[in-house]
N, C-alpha and C positions, 0 to 999 in steps of 0.2 A: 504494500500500500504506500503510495507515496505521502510521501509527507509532506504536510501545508508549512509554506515559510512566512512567520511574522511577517507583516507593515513594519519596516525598521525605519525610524525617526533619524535621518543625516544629522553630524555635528554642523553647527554653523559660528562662525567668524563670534567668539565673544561680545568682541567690542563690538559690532556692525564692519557697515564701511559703505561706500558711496556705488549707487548703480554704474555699470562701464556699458555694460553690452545687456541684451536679452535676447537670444538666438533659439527661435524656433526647433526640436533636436530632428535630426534626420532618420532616427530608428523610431520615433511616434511624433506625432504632427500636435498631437492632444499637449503636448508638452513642452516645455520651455527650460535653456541653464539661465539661470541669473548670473550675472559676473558681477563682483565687489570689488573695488581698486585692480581691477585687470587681471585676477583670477575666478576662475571657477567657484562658486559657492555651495550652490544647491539648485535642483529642478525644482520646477513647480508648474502644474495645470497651466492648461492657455486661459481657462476662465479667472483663476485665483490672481495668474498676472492682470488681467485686464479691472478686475475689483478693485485690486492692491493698486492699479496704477502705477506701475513700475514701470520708469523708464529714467534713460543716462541723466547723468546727474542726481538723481535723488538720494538723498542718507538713508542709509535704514540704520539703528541701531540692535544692539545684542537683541535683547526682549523682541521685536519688532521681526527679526531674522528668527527666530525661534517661534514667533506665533504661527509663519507665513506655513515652513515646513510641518507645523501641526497639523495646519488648517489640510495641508496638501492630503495628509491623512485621509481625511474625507473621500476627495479624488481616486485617490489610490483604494479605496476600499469598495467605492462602489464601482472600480470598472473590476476589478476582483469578484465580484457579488455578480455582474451583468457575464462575465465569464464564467460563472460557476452554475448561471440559472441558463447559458445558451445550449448544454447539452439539453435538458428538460427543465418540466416547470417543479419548483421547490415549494416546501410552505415556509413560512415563518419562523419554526422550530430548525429545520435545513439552515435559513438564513442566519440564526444568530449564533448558531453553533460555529458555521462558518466566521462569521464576524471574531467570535472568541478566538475561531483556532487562529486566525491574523492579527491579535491582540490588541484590538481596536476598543476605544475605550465604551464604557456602557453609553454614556450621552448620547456620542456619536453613533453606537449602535442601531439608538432610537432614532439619530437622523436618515439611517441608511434607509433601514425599514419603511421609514414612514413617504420616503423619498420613490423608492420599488414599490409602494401603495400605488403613489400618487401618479407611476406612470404606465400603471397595470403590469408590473411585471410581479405583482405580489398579491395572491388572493388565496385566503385558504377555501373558501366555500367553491368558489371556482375550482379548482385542483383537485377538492375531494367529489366532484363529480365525476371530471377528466380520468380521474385513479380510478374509482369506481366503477365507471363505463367500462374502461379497459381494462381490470379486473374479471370484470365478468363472461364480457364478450370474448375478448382473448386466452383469456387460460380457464374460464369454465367456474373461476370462482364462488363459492356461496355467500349471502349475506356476513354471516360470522367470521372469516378468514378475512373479508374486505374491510370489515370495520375493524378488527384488531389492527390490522396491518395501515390505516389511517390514524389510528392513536396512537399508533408507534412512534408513525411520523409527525407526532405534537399536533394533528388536528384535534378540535373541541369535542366534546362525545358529541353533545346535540350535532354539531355540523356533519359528524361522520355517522350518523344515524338517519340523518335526513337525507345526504348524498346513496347511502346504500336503498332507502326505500326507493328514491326517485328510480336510481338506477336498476335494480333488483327488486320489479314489481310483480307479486304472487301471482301473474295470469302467464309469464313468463319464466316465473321460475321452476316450473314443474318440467316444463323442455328442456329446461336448460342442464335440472339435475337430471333429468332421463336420457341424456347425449352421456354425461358422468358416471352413470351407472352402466352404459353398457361399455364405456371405457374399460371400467373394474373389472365388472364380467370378462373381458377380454383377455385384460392383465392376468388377473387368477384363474384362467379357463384351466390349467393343466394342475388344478387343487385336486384330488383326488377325494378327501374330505369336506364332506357338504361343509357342515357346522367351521370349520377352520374356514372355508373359503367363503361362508357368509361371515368371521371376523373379520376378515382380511380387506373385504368389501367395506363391510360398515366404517372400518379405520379409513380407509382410503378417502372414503366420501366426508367424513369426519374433518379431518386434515382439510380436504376442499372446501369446510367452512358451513358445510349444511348441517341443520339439526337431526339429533338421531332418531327421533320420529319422524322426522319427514321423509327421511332413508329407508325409514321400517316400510311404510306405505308405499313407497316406491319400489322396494324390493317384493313385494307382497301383490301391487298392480303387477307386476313384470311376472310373477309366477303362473296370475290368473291367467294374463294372455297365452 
Protein backbone atom coordinates (compact mmCIF):
# COMPACT_ATOMS: atom_id res chain seq x y z
CA UNK A 1 0.00 0.00 0.00
CA UNK A 2 1.41 3.18 -0.75
CA UNK A 3 1.90 5.53 1.57
CA UNK A 4 0.34 9.15 1.78
CA UNK A 5 3.14 11.86 2.10
CA UNK A 6 2.32 14.91 4.47
CA UNK A 7 1.59 18.66 3.11
CA UNK A 8 5.14 19.69 4.26
CA UNK A 9 5.16 23.43 5.38
CA UNK A 10 8.69 25.10 3.36
CA UNK A 11 11.07 27.00 5.70
CA UNK A 12 10.92 30.79 4.73
CA UNK A 13 13.46 33.63 4.94
CA UNK A 14 13.10 34.67 8.88
CA UNK A 15 13.60 38.03 8.44
CA UNK A 16 11.24 38.45 5.06
CA UNK A 17 12.91 40.20 2.24
CA UNK A 18 11.69 42.24 -0.75
CA UNK A 19 9.70 40.66 -3.91
CA UNK A 20 12.41 40.39 -7.02
CA UNK A 21 10.64 38.00 -9.41
CA UNK A 22 7.27 35.87 -9.48
CA UNK A 23 7.65 33.29 -12.39
CA UNK A 24 4.88 31.39 -13.38
CA UNK A 25 6.63 27.36 -12.76
CA UNK A 26 6.89 25.21 -15.99
CA UNK A 27 6.19 21.70 -14.20
CA UNK A 28 2.27 23.38 -13.12
CA UNK A 29 0.96 26.59 -14.53
CA UNK A 30 -1.56 26.58 -11.12
CA UNK A 31 1.77 27.65 -9.51
CA UNK A 32 4.09 30.28 -8.94
CA UNK A 33 8.33 30.64 -7.14
CA UNK A 34 8.20 33.80 -5.37
CA UNK A 35 11.96 35.32 -5.29
CA UNK A 36 13.01 37.41 -2.19
CA UNK A 37 16.31 39.67 -2.75
CA UNK A 38 17.17 37.53 -5.82
CA UNK A 39 16.67 34.12 -4.40
CA UNK A 40 14.29 31.47 -4.54
CA UNK A 41 11.92 31.49 -1.52
CA UNK A 42 8.96 29.51 -1.74
CA UNK A 43 5.86 28.45 -4.30
CA UNK A 44 2.72 29.54 -3.84
CA UNK A 45 -0.84 29.07 -5.92
CA UNK A 46 -1.48 31.43 -8.83
CA UNK A 47 -4.76 32.45 -6.85
CA UNK A 48 -2.84 33.12 -3.34
CA UNK A 49 -0.32 35.27 -5.60
CA UNK A 50 -2.98 37.35 -7.04
CA UNK A 51 -4.82 37.81 -3.36
CA UNK A 52 -1.46 38.55 -1.72
CA UNK A 53 -0.75 40.98 -4.48
CA UNK A 54 2.77 40.07 -4.92
CA UNK A 55 4.69 41.73 -7.04
CA UNK A 56 8.65 43.31 -7.42
CA UNK A 57 9.38 45.57 -5.06
CA UNK A 58 7.18 44.69 -2.27
CA UNK A 59 8.45 43.66 1.43
CA UNK A 60 7.05 40.95 2.98
CA UNK A 61 8.37 40.38 6.36
CA UNK A 62 9.02 36.89 8.48
CA UNK A 63 5.39 36.54 9.82
CA UNK A 64 3.87 37.69 6.50
CA UNK A 65 6.34 34.99 4.49
CA UNK A 66 5.09 32.28 6.88
CA UNK A 67 1.26 33.14 6.71
CA UNK A 68 1.50 33.11 2.70
CA UNK A 69 3.14 29.22 2.77
CA UNK A 70 0.39 28.27 5.37
CA UNK A 71 -2.38 29.72 3.58
CA UNK A 72 -0.76 27.69 0.29
CA UNK A 73 -1.61 24.60 2.43
CA UNK A 74 -5.12 25.20 1.42
CA UNK A 75 -4.12 24.91 -2.37
CA UNK A 76 -2.20 22.15 -1.96
CA UNK A 77 -4.74 20.03 -0.05
CA UNK A 78 -7.55 20.51 -2.01
CA UNK A 79 -5.84 19.79 -5.51
CA UNK A 80 -4.60 16.41 -3.37
CA UNK A 81 -8.49 15.84 -2.28
CA UNK A 82 -9.62 16.62 -6.23
CA UNK A 83 -6.86 13.93 -7.03
CA UNK A 84 -7.95 11.49 -4.61
CA UNK A 85 -11.89 11.95 -5.58
CA UNK A 86 -10.96 11.65 -9.63
CA UNK A 87 -10.50 7.89 -9.40
CA UNK A 88 -14.31 7.62 -7.95
CA UNK A 89 -16.72 9.52 -5.97
CA UNK A 90 -15.60 9.43 -1.82
CA UNK A 91 -17.83 10.46 1.08
CA UNK A 92 -16.91 12.62 3.77
CA UNK A 93 -15.50 10.01 6.13
CA UNK A 94 -12.82 9.11 2.78
CA UNK A 95 -12.31 12.83 2.70
CA UNK A 96 -11.18 13.69 6.04
CA UNK A 97 -9.36 10.78 6.79
CA UNK A 98 -7.51 11.67 3.67
CA UNK A 99 -7.06 15.22 4.93
CA UNK A 100 -5.47 13.71 8.30
CA UNK A 101 -3.28 11.38 6.44
CA UNK A 102 -1.71 14.94 4.72
CA UNK A 103 -1.66 16.50 8.18
CA UNK A 104 -3.75 19.29 7.28
CA UNK A 105 -4.94 21.01 10.18
CA UNK A 106 -8.76 20.50 11.42
CA UNK A 107 -9.98 24.31 10.45
CA UNK A 108 -8.62 23.94 7.21
CA UNK A 109 -10.17 20.40 7.01
CA UNK A 110 -13.49 22.15 7.57
CA UNK A 111 -12.45 24.47 4.65
CA UNK A 112 -11.70 21.66 2.25
CA UNK A 113 -14.92 19.94 2.99
CA UNK A 114 -17.11 22.54 2.95
CA UNK A 115 -15.28 23.92 -0.22
CA UNK A 116 -15.85 19.93 -2.31
CA UNK A 117 -19.72 20.62 -0.82
CA UNK A 118 -19.91 23.78 -2.56
CA UNK A 119 -18.60 22.43 -5.81
CA UNK A 120 -20.50 19.13 -5.82
CA UNK A 121 -17.65 17.14 -5.68
CA UNK A 122 -18.82 16.01 -2.08
CA UNK A 123 -22.33 14.47 -1.25
CA UNK A 124 -22.81 11.64 0.92
CA UNK A 125 -26.66 11.19 0.17
CA UNK A 126 -25.79 11.21 -3.59
CA UNK A 127 -22.93 8.54 -3.36
CA UNK A 128 -24.96 6.31 -1.14
CA UNK A 129 -27.31 5.89 -3.95
CA UNK A 130 -24.56 5.68 -6.75
CA UNK A 131 -22.96 2.69 -4.12
CA UNK A 132 -26.14 1.36 -3.63
CA UNK A 133 -27.37 1.09 -7.27
CA UNK A 134 -24.19 -0.48 -8.03
CA UNK A 135 -24.10 -2.70 -5.35
CA UNK A 136 -27.00 -4.31 -6.21
CA UNK A 137 -27.15 -4.33 -9.97
CA UNK A 138 -23.58 -5.20 -10.38
CA UNK A 139 -22.55 -7.81 -7.82
CA UNK A 140 -26.04 -9.02 -6.98
CA UNK A 141 -25.86 -7.56 -3.47
CA UNK A 142 -28.76 -7.67 -0.76
CA UNK A 143 -30.05 -4.83 1.34
CA UNK A 144 -27.86 -5.99 4.53
CA UNK A 145 -24.29 -6.26 2.94
CA UNK A 146 -25.14 -2.68 1.17
CA UNK A 147 -25.94 -0.88 4.06
CA UNK A 148 -23.11 -2.32 6.26
CA UNK A 149 -20.73 -1.71 3.62
CA UNK A 150 -22.13 2.32 3.44
CA UNK A 151 -21.60 2.75 7.39
CA UNK A 152 -18.30 1.53 6.99
CA UNK A 153 -17.68 4.02 4.76
CA UNK A 154 -18.89 6.96 7.43
CA UNK A 155 -22.30 7.26 5.63
CA UNK A 156 -25.29 8.31 8.39
CA UNK A 157 -27.57 5.17 9.11
CA UNK A 158 -30.73 7.07 8.11
CA UNK A 159 -28.83 8.13 4.69
CA UNK A 160 -27.67 4.51 4.09
CA UNK A 161 -31.15 3.06 4.82
CA UNK A 162 -32.98 5.37 2.73
CA UNK A 163 -30.25 4.94 -0.31
CA UNK A 164 -30.79 0.92 0.16
CA UNK A 165 -34.73 1.17 0.03
CA UNK A 166 -34.73 3.51 -2.95
CA UNK A 167 -32.29 1.25 -4.52
CA UNK A 168 -33.32 -2.21 -3.21
CA UNK A 169 -37.01 -2.02 -3.69
CA UNK A 170 -39.18 -5.46 -2.43
CA UNK A 171 -40.93 -5.83 -6.09
CA UNK A 172 -37.37 -6.28 -7.30
CA UNK A 173 -35.64 -7.81 -4.94
CA UNK A 174 -37.01 -11.30 -5.06
CA UNK A 175 -35.37 -11.41 -8.87
CA UNK A 176 -32.61 -10.35 -7.89
CA UNK A 177 -32.11 -12.88 -4.84
CA UNK A 178 -33.50 -15.63 -7.34
CA UNK A 179 -30.51 -14.97 -10.02
CA UNK A 180 -28.28 -15.44 -6.35
CA UNK A 181 -29.79 -18.41 -5.47
CA UNK A 182 -29.24 -20.29 -8.44
CA UNK A 183 -25.64 -18.81 -8.55
CA UNK A 184 -25.31 -21.15 -5.14
CA UNK A 185 -27.12 -23.89 -6.41
CA UNK A 186 -24.58 -23.96 -9.03
CA UNK A 187 -21.53 -23.25 -6.82
CA UNK A 188 -22.54 -26.30 -4.42
CA UNK A 189 -24.08 -28.60 -7.24
CA UNK A 190 -21.38 -31.30 -6.75
CA UNK A 191 -22.44 -31.27 -2.59
CA UNK A 192 -23.31 -34.74 -2.23
CA UNK A 193 -25.01 -33.97 1.19
CA UNK A 194 -28.42 -32.32 0.85
CA UNK A 195 -28.46 -30.61 4.41
CA UNK A 196 -24.47 -29.58 4.00
CA UNK A 197 -25.36 -28.01 0.65
CA UNK A 198 -28.48 -26.21 1.88
CA UNK A 199 -25.79 -24.79 4.68
CA UNK A 200 -23.60 -23.82 2.26
CA UNK A 201 -26.34 -22.20 0.20
CA UNK A 202 -27.99 -20.36 3.05
CA UNK A 203 -24.13 -18.83 4.07
CA UNK A 204 -23.58 -17.96 0.71
CA UNK A 205 -26.63 -15.99 0.36
CA UNK A 206 -26.09 -14.72 3.85
CA UNK A 207 -22.67 -13.02 3.11
CA UNK A 208 -24.64 -11.42 0.00
CA UNK A 209 -26.47 -9.44 2.41
CA UNK A 210 -30.09 -11.17 2.35
CA UNK A 211 -32.19 -12.03 5.38
CA UNK A 212 -32.30 -15.72 6.35
CA UNK A 213 -35.94 -15.83 5.99
CA UNK A 214 -36.16 -14.41 2.99
CA UNK A 215 -33.46 -17.29 1.77
CA UNK A 216 -35.70 -19.99 3.40
CA UNK A 217 -38.63 -18.84 1.19
CA UNK A 218 -36.76 -18.66 -1.69
CA UNK A 219 -35.07 -21.88 -1.32
CA UNK A 220 -38.54 -23.59 -0.56
CA UNK A 221 -40.25 -21.55 -3.87
CA UNK A 222 -37.26 -23.17 -5.90
CA UNK A 223 -38.03 -26.69 -4.42
CA UNK A 224 -41.82 -26.21 -5.27
CA UNK A 225 -41.18 -25.52 -8.81
Amino acid sequence: MRRIQPIEIPETPAEGGTVTAVQVQKKDPDRCSVFLDGAFAFGLHVNLVAEAGLRKSLHLDGPACRALVEEDRYFKAMKRCLDYLSYRPRTEREIRTRLGELAVPDAMADRVVDRLRDLMYLDDARFALQFAASRARSRGYGPRRIEAELRRKGIDAAVAREAVATECPPDELGEQLGQQLDKALHRYRSESDERKRERKIMAFLIRRGYDASVIRQAMRQHSDD
